[in-house]
N, C-alpha and C positions, 0 to 999 in steps of 0.2 A: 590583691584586691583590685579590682576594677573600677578605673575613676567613673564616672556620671556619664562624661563626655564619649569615651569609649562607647558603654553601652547605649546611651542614647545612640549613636552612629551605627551601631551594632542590629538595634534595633526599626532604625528606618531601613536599611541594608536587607532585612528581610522581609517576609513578602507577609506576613499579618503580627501584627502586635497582637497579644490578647487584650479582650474587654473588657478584665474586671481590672487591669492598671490605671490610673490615673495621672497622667502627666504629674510629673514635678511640676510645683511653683517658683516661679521664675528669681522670687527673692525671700528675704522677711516678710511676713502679714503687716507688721505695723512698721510703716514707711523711713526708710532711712534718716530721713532730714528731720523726724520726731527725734529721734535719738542724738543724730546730731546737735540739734536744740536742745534737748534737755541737757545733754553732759556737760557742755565748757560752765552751766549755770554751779554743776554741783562742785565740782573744786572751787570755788567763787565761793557757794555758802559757807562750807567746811572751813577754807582760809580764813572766814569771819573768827571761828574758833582760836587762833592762832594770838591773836593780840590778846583777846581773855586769857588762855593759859599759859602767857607769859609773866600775867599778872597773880599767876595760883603760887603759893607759897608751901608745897607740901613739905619740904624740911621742918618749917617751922611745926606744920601739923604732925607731924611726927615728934617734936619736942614736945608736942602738946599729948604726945598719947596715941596717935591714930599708929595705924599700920603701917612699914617701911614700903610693902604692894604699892602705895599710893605715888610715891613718887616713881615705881618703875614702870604705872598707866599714866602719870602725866607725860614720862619721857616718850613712852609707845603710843600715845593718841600724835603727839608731834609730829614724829615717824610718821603714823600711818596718813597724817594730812598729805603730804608726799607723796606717797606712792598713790594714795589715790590719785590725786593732781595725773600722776604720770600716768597711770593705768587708766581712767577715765578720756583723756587727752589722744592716747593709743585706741582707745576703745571706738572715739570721735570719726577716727583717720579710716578704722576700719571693722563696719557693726558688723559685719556681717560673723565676727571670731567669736564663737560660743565662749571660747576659753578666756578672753578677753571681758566677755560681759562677765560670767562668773567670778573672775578677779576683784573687778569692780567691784561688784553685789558682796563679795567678802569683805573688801576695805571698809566697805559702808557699814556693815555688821559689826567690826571690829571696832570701830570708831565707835559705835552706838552705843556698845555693850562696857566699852570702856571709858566711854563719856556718861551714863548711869551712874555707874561706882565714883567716878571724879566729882560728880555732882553732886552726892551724898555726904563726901568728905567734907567740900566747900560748905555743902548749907551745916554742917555741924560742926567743923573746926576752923572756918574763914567766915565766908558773907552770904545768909540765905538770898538776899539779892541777885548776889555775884551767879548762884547757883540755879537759879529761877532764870537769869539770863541766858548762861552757860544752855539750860533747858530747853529754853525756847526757839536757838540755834539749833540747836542738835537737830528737833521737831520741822526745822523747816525745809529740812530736805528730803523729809520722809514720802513725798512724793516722787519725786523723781527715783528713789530708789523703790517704789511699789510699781513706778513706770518700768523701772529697770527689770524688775521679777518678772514682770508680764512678758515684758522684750524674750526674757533668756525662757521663759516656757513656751514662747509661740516660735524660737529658733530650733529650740530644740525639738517642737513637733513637724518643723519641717524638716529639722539634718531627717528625724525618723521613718518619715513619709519619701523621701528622698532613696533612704537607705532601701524601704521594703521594694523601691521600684528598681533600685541598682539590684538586687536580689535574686529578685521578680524576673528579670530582663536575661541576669546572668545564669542562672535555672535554665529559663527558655533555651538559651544560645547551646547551652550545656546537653540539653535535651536532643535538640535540634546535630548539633557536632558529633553525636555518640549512638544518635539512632541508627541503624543499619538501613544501607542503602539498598533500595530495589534492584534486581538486577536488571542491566539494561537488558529492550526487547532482544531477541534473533533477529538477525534478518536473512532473510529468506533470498538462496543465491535466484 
């Protein structure tokens, strides 16, 4: 595969670009230091979660009835405060890694989906309180990760736009490399 850089070079080197390519964009659409902004905020909120589900009791709710699941989503919400922390943190250091915002974008899923079910537990065999809090946490970083959706669809239409000009370019060269050469004129003694 041919890096960017290559056939960009490749393609000043020779003597027309085609006109229906369009330069690559030079970074992300939506500005790095957005991103940066928003991420140290969301391990921030998540960690909020940390002192409450220290305070969740699912043993007990299990003596009471509930399902054994419950305490291995309190263990795994724990977990996954963590890795997000680390993953978001990395993400910070460097947006520009698809696979790094995806990460992210997953921890937050995971968190959400298992902070749901926790909260169901709470408000019916601990403190609807406790669970209406628990709730309202969760909610409050739902921005930043609808910011983060945006992020990882507008990188990804540029890796794609990217990709069809390294293609594009590589084609050309390909074309150019293989077509048969004129034969040079005679010359005439």
């Amino acid at each position: 595969m041919l890096s960017l850089s290559l056939v960009l070079l490749l393609a000043q080197a020779s003597p027309a670009a085609p006109a229906n390519v369009a330069p690559p964009t030079p970074g992300p659409t939506q500005p790095d230091w957005d991103i940066r902004r928003d991420l140290p905020q969301l391990p921030a909120r998540v960690k909020q979660l940390l002192p409450l589900l220290k305070q969740l009791t699912p043993k007990a709710w299990i003596a009471n009835g509930a399902s054994e699941i419950y305490f291995d989503q309190w263990v795994s919400v724990q977990k996954e405060v963590g890795y997000l922390e680390q993953s978001a943190q990395t993400l910070a250091r460097q947006p520009d890694r698809l696979t790094l915002a995806l990460e992210t974008f997953f921890r937050l899923q995971a968190i959400e989906t298992r902070m749901g079910n926790l909260v169901e537990a709470v408000r019916k065999y601990q403190n609807p309180a406790m669970a209406d809090l628990l709730q309202s946490l969760t909610a409050e970083y739902l921005g930043v990760k609808v910011g983060l959706q945006q992020y990882i669809a507008e990188v990804a239409a540029q890796r794609e736009a990217e990709w069809k000009v390294m293609e594009s370019e590589a084609q050309r060269c390909r074309t150019q490399l293989t077509a048969p050469t004129p034969p040079a004129p005679r010359r005439t003694p």
